[in-house]
N, CA, C and O of each residue as an XYZ file, in Angstrom:
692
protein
N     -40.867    -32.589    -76.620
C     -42.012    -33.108    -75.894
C     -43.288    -32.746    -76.639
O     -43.400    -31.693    -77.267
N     -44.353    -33.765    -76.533
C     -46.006    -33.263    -77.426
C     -46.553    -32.807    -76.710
O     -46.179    -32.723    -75.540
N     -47.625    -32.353    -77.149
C     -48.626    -31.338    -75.931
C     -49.398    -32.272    -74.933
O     -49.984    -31.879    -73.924
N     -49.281    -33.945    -75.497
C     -49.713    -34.989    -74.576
C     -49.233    -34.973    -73.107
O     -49.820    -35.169    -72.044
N     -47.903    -34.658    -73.440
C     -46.881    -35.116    -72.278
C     -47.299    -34.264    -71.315
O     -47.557    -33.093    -71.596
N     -47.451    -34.893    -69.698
C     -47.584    -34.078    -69.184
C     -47.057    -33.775    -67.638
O     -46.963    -34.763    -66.909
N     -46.760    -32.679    -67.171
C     -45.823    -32.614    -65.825
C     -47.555    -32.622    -64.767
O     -48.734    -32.427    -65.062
N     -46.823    -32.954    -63.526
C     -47.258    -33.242    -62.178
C     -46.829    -31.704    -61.249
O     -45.696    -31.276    -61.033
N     -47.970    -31.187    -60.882
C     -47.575    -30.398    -59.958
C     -47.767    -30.639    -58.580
O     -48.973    -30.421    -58.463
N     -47.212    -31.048    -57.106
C     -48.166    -30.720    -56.079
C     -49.161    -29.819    -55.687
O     -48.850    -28.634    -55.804
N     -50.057    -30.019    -55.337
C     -51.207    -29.325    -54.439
C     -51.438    -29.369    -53.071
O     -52.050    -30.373    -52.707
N     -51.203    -28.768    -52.415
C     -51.630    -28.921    -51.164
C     -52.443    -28.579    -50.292
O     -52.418    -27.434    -49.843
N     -53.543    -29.721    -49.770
C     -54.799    -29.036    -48.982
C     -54.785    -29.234    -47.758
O     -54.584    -30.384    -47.369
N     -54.992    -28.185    -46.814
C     -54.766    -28.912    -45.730
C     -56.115    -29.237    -45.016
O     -55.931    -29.643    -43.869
N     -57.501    -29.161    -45.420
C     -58.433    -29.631    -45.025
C     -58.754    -30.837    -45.456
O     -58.839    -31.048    -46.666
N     -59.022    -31.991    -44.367
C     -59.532    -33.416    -44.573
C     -60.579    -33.597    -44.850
O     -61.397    -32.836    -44.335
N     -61.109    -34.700    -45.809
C     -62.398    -34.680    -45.818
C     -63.220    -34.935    -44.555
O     -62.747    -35.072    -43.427
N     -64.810    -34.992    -44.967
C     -65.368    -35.064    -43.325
C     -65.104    -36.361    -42.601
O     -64.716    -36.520    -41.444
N     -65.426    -37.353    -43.630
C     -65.488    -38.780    -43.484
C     -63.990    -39.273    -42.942
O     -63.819    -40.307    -42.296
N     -63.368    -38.722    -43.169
C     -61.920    -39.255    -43.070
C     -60.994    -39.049    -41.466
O     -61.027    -37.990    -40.839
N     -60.374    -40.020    -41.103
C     -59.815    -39.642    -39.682
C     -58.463    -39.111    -40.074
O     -57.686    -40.062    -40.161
N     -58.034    -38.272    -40.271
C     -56.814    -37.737    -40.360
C     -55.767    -37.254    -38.991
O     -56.059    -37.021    -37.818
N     -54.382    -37.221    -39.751
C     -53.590    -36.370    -38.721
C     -53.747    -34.983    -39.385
O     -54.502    -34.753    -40.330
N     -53.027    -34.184    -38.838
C     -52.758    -32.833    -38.799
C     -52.221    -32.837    -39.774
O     -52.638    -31.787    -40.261
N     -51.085    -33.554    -40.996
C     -50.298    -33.427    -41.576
C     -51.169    -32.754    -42.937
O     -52.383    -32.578    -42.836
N     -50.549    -32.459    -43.994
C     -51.509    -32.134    -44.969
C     -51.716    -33.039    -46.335
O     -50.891    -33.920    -46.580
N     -52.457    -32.884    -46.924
C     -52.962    -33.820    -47.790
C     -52.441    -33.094    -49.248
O     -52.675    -31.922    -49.544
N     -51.655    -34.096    -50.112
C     -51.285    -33.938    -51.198
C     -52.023    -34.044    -52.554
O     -51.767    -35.184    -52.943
N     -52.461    -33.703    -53.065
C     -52.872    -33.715    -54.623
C     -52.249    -33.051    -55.930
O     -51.910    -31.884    -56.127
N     -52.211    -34.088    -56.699
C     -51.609    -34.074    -57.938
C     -52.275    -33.122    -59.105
O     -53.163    -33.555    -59.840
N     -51.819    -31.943    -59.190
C     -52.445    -31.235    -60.434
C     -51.817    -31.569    -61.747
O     -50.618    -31.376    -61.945
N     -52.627    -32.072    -62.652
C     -52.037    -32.086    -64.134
C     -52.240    -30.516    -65.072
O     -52.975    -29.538    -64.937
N     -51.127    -30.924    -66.078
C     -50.920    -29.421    -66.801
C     -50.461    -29.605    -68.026
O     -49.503    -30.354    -67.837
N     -50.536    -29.381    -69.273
C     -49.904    -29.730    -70.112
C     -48.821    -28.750    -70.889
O     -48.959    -27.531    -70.786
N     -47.558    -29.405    -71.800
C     -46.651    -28.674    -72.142
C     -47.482    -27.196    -72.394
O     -47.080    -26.158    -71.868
N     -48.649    -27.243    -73.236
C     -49.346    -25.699    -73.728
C     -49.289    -24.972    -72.553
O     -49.138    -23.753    -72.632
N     -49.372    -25.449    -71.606
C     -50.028    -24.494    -70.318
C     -48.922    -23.878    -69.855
O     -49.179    -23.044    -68.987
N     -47.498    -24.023    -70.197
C     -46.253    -23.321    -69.435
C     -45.725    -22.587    -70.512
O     -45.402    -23.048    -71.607
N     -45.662    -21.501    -70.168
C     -44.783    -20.156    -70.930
C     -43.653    -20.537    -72.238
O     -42.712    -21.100    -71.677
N     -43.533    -20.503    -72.871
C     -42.698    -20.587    -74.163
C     -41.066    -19.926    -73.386
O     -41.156    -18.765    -72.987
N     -39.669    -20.625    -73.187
C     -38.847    -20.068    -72.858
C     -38.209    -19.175    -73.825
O     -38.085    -19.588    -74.978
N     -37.812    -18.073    -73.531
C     -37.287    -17.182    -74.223
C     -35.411    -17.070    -74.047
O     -34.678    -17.370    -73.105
N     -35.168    -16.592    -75.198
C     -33.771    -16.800    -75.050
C     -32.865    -15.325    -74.520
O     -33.370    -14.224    -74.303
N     -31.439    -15.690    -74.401
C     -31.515    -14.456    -73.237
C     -31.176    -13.087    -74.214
O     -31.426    -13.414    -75.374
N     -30.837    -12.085    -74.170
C     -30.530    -10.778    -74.835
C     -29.378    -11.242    -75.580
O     -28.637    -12.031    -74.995
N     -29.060    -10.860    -76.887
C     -28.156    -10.783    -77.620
C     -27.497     -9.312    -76.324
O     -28.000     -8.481    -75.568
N     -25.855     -9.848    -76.848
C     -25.157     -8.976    -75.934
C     -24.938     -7.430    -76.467
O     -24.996     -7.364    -77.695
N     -24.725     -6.305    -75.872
C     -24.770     -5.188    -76.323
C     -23.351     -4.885    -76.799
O     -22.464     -5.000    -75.954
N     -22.903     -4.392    -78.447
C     -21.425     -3.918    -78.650
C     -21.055     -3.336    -77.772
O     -21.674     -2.687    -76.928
N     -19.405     -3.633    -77.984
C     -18.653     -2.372    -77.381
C     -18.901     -1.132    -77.721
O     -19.026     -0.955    -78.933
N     -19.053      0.133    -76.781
C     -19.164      1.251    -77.445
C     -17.594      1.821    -77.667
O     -16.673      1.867    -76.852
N     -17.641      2.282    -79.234
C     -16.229      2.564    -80.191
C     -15.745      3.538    -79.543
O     -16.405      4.559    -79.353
N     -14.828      3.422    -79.213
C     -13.726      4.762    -78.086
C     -13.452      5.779    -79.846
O     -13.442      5.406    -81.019
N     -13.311      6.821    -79.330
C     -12.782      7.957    -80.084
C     -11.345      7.579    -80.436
O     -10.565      6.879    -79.792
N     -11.159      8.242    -81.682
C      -9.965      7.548    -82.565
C      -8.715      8.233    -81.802
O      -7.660      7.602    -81.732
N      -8.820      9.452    -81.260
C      -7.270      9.865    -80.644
C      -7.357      8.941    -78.999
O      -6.333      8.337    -78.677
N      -8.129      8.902    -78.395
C      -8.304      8.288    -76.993
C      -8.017      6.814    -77.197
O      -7.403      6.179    -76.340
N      -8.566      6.112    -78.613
C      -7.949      4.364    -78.201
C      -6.201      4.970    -78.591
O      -5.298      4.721    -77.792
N      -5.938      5.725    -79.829
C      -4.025      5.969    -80.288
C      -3.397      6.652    -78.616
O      -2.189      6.858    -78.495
N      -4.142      6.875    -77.713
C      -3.295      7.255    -76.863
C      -3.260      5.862    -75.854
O      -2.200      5.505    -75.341
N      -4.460      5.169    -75.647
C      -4.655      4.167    -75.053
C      -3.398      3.213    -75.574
O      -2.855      2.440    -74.785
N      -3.017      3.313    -76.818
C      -2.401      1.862    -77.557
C      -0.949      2.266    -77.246
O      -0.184      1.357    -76.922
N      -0.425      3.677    -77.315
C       0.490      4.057    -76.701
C       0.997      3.967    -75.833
O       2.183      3.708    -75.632
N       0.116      4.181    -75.103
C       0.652      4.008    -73.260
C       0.809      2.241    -72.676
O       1.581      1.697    -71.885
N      -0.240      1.789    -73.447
C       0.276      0.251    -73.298
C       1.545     -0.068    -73.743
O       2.337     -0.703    -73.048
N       1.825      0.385    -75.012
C       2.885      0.066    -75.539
C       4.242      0.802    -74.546
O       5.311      0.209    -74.403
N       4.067      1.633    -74.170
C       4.990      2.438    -73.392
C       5.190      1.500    -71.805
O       6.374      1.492    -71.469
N       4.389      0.847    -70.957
C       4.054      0.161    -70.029
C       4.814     -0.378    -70.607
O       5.870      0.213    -70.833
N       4.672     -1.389    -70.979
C       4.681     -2.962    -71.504
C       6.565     -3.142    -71.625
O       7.334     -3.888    -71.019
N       6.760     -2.285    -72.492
C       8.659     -1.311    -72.710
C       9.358     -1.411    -70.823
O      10.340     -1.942    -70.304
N       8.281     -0.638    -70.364
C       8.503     -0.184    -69.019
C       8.671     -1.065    -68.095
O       9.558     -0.874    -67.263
N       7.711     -2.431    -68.024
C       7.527     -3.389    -67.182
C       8.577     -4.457    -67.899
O       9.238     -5.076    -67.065
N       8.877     -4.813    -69.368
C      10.172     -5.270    -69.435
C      11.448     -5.100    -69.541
O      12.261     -6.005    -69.729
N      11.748     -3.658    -69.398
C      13.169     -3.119    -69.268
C      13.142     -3.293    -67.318
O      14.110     -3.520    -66.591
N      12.296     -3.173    -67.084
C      12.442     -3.329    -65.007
C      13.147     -4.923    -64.894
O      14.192     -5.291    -64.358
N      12.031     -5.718    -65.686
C      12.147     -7.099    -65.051
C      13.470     -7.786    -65.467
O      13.909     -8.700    -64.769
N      14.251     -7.294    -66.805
C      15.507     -7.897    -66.962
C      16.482     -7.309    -66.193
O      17.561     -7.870    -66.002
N      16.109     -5.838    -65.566
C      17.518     -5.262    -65.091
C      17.232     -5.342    -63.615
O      18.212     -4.938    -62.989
N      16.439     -5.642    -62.987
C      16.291     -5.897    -61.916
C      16.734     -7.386    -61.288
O      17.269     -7.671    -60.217
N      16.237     -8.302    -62.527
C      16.349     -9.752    -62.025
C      17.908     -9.994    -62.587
O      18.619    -10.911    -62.178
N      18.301     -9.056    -63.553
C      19.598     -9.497    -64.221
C      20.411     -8.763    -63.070
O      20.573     -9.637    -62.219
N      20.892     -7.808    -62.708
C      21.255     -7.395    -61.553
C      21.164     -8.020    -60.303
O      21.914     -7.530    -59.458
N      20.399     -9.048    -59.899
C      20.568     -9.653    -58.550
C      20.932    -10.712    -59.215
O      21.387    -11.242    -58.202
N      21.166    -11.608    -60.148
C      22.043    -12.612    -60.881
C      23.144    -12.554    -60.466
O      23.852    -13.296    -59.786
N      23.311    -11.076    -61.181
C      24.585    -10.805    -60.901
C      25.462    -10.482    -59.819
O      26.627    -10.768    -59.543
N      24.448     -9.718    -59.224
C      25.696     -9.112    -57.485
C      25.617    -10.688    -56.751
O      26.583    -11.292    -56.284
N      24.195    -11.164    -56.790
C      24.536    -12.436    -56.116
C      25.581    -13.914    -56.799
O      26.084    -14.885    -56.235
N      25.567    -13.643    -57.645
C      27.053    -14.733    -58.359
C      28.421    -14.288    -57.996
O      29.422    -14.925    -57.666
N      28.112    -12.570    -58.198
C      30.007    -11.939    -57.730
C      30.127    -12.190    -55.876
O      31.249    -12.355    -55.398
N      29.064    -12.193    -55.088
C      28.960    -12.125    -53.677
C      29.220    -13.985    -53.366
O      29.902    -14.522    -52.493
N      28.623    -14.425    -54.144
C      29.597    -16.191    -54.259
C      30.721    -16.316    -55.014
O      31.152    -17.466    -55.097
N      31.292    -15.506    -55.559
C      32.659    -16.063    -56.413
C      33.805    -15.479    -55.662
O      34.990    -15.810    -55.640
N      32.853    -14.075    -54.760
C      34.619    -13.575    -53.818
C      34.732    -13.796    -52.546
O      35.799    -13.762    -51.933
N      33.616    -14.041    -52.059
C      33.265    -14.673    -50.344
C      33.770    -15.675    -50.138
O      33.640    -16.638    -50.895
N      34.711    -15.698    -48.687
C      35.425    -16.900    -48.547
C      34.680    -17.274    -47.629
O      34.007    -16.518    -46.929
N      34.734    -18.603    -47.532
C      34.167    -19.552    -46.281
C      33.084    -20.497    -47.203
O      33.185    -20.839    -48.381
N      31.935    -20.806    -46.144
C      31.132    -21.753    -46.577
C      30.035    -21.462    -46.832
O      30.245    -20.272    -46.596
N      29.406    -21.468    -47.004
C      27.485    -21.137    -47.177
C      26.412    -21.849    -46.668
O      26.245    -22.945    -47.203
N      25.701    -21.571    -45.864
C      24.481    -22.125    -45.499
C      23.281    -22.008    -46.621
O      22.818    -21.023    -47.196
N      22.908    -23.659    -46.715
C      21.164    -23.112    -47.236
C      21.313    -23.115    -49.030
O      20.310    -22.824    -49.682
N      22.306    -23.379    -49.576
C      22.788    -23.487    -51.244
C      21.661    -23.532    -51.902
O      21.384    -22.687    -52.754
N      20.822    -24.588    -51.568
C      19.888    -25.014    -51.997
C      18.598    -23.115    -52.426
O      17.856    -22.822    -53.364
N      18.972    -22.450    -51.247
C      17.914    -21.579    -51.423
C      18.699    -20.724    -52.570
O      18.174    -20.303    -53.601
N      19.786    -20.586    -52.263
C      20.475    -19.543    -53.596
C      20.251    -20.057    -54.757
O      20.012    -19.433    -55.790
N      20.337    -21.446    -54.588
C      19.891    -22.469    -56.384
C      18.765    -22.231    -56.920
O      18.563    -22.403    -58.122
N      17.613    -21.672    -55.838
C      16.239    -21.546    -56.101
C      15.956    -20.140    -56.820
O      15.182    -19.823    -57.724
N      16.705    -19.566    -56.211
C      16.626    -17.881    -56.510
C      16.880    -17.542    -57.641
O      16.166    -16.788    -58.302
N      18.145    -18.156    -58.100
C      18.429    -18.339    -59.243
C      17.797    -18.599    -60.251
O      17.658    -18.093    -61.365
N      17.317    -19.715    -59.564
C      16.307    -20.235    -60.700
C      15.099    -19.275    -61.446
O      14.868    -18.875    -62.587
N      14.548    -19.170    -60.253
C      12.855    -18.679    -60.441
C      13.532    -17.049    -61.539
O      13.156    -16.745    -62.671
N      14.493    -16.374    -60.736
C      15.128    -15.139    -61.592
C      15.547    -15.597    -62.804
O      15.372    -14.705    -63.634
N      16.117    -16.778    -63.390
C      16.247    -16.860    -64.591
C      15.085    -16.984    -65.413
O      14.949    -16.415    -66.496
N      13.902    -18.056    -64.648
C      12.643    -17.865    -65.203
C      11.856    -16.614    -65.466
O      11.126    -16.626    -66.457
N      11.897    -15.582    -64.751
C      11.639    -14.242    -64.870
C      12.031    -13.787    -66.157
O      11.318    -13.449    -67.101
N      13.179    -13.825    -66.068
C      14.334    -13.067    -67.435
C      13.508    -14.218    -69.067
O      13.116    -13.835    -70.170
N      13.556    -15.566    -68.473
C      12.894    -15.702    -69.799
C      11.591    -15.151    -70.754
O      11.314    -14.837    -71.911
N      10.824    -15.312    -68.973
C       9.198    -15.486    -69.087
C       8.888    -13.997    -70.223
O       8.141    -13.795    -71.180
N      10.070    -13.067    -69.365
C       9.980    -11.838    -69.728
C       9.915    -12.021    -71.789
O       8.996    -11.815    -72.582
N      11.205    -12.438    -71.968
C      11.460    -12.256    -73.277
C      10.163    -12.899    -74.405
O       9.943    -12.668    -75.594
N       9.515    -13.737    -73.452
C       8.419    -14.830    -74.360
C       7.484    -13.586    -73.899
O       6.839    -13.439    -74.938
N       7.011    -12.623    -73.031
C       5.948    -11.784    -72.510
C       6.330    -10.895    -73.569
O       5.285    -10.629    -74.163
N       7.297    -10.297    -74.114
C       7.316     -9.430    -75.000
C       6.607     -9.755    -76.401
O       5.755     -9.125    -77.027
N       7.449    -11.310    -76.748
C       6.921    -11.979    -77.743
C       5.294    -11.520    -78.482
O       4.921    -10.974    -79.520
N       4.377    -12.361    -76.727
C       2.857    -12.412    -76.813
C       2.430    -10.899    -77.041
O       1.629    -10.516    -77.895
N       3.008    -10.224    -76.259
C       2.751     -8.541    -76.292
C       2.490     -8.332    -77.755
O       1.411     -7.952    -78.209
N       3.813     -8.672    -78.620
C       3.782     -8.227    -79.650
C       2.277     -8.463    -80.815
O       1.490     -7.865    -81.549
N       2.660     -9.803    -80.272
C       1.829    -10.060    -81.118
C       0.014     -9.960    -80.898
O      -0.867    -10.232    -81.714
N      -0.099     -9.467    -79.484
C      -1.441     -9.177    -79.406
C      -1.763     -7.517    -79.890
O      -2.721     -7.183    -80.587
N      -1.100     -6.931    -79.538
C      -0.756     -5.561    -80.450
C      -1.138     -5.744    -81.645
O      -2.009     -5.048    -82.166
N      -0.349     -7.001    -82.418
C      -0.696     -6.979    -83.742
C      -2.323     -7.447    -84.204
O      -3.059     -7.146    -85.145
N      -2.385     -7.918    -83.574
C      -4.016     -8.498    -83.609
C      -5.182     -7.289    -83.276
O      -6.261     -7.074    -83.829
N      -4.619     -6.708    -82.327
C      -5.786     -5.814    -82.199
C      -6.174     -5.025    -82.929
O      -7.343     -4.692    -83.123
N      -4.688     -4.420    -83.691
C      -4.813     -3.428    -84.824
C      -5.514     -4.629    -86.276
O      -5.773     -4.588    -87.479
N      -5.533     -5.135    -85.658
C      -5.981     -5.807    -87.397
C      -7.484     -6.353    -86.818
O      -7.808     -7.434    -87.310
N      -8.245     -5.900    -86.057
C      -9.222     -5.540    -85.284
C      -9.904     -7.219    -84.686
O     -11.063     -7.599    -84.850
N      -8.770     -7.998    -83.978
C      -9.239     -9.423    -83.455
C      -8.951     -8.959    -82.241
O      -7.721     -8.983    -82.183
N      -9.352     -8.573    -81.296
C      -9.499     -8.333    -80.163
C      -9.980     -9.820    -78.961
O     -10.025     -9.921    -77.735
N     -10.264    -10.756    -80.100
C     -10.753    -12.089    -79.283
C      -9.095    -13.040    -79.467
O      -9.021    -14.268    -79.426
N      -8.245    -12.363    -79.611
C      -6.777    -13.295    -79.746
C      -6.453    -13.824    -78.897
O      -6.491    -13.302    -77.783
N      -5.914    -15.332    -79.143
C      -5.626    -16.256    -78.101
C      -4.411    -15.362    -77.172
O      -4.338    -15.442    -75.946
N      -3.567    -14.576    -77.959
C      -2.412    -13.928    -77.648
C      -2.224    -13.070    -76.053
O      -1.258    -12.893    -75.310
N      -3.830    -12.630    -75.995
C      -4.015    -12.159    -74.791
C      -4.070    -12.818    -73.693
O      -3.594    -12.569    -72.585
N      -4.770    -13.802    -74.129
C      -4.441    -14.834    -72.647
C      -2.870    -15.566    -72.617
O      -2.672    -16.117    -71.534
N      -1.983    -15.655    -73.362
C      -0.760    -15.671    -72.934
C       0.286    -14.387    -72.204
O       1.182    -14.314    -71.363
N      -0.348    -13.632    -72.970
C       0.299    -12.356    -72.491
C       0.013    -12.336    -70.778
O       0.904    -12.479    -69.940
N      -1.021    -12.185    -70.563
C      -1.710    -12.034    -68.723
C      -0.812    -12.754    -68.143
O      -0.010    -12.272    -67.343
N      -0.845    -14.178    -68.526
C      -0.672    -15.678    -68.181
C       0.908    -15.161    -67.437
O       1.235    -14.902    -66.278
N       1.540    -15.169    -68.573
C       3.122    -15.067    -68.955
C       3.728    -13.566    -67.987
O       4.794    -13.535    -67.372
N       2.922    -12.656    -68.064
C       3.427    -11.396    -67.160
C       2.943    -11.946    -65.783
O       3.854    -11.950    -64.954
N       1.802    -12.389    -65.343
C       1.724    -13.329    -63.796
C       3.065    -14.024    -63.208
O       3.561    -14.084    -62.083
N       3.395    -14.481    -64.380
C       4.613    -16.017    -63.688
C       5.672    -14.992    -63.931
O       6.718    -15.510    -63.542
N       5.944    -13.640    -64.440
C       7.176    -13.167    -64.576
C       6.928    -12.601    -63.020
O       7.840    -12.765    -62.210
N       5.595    -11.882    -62.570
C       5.552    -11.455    -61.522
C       6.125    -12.008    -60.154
O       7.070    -11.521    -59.534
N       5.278    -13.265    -59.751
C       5.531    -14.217    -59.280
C       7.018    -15.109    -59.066
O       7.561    -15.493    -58.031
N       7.369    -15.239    -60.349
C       8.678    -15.556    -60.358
C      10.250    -14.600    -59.480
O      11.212    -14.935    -58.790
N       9.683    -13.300    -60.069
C      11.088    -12.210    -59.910
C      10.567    -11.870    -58.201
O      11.491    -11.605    -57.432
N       9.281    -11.873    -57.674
C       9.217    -11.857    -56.121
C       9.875    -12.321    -55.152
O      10.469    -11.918    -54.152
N       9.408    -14.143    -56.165
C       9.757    -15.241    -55.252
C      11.382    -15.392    -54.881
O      11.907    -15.556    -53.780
N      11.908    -15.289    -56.045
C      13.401    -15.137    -56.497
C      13.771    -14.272    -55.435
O      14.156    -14.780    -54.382
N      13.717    -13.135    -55.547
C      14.338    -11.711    -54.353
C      13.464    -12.920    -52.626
O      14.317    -13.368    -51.859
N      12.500    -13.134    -52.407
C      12.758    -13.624    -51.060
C      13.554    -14.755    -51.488
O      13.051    -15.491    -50.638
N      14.137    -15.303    -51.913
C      14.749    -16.876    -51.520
C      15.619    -16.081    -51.318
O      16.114    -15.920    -50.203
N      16.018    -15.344    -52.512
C      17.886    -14.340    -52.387
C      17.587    -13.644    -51.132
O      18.565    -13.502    -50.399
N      16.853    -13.335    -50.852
C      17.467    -12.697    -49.311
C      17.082    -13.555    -47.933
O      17.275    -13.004    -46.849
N      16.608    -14.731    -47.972
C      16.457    -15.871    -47.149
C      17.960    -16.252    -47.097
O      18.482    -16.275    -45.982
N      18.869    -16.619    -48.419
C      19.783    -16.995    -48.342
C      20.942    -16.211    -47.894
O      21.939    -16.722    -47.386
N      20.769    -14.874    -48.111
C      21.122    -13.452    -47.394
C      21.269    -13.508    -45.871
O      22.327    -13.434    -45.245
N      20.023    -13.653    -45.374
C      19.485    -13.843    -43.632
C      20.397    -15.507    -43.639
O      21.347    -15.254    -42.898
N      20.490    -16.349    -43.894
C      21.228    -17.271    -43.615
C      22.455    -17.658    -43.391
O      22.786    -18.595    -42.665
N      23.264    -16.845    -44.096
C      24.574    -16.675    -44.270
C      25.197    -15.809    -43.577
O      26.374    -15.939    -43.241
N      24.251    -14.543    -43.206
C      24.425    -12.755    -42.488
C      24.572    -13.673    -41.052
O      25.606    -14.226    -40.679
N      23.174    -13.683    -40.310
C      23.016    -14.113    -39.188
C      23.231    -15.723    -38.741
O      22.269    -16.283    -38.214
N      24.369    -16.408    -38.926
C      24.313    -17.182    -38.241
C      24.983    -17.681    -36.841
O      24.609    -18.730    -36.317
């Protein structure tokens, strides 16, 4: 824009002239102003670094993730691989019929998705580990990792209620 250009401000007076029969309402006037007359915008703060953690406090930090991470995927295969399992042997020796198949098919399911999600969550793990040490801390890797441990979460929950919906279905009927 040139310094020609120029914005409109309202004004508002609420006294009428003498001559004039007015209502009560108030009387508008147009103030002119030009681009010079308004403040120069400023841009916002460059952002402040991270402050550098101490070299034994991030090696214990990177540890214990790494130790978690071990922790949260040795749970999710033997937990979800274990109800695979008792629930396949609890259908292969049970006689009679089953109510509700459909929910055991589900359980199944979402638990096998678990067991995968898991093995691809290790994957991303790995490889955001590797990134960080090679100091990219902005790696796409992390947002799969979150992503991918969510749906393992989600998944191995959902799985245990269907398996025991189908449990309550079959128990109590």
């Amino acid at each position: 824009m040139s310094e020609e250009t120029e914005r409109k401000r309202p004004e508002v007076n609420a006294a009428p002239d003498a001559g004039e029969k007015s209502e009560p309402a108030d009387e508008v006037r147009l103030e002119t102003t030009t681009a010079a007359d308004t403040p120069p915008v400023q841009a916002p703060p460059a952002p402040t670094p991270p402050v550098p953690l101490d070299v034994e406090y991030e090696k214990y930090l990177r540890t214990a993730l790494l130790e978690q991470s071990k922790a949260f995927g040795t749970a999710v295969l033997l937990v979800s691989g274990t109800a695979l399992s008792l629930s396949a042997t609890f259908v292969t020796k049970a006689t009679g019929t089953f109510q509700a198949k459909g929910l055991l098919a589900a359980a199944w399911v979402l638990l096998a998705v678990a067991m995968a999600a898991e093995v691809f969550a290790l994957l991303a793990s790995m490889n955001l580990v590797t990134a960080i040490l090679e100091s990219r801390d902005d790696s796409p890797w992390r947002w799969v990792a979150v992503r991918l441990n969510w749906l393992i979460a989600t998944t191995l929950v959902g799985g245990f209620c269907l398996l025991l919906a189908f449990a309550g279905c079959n128990v109590w009927r």
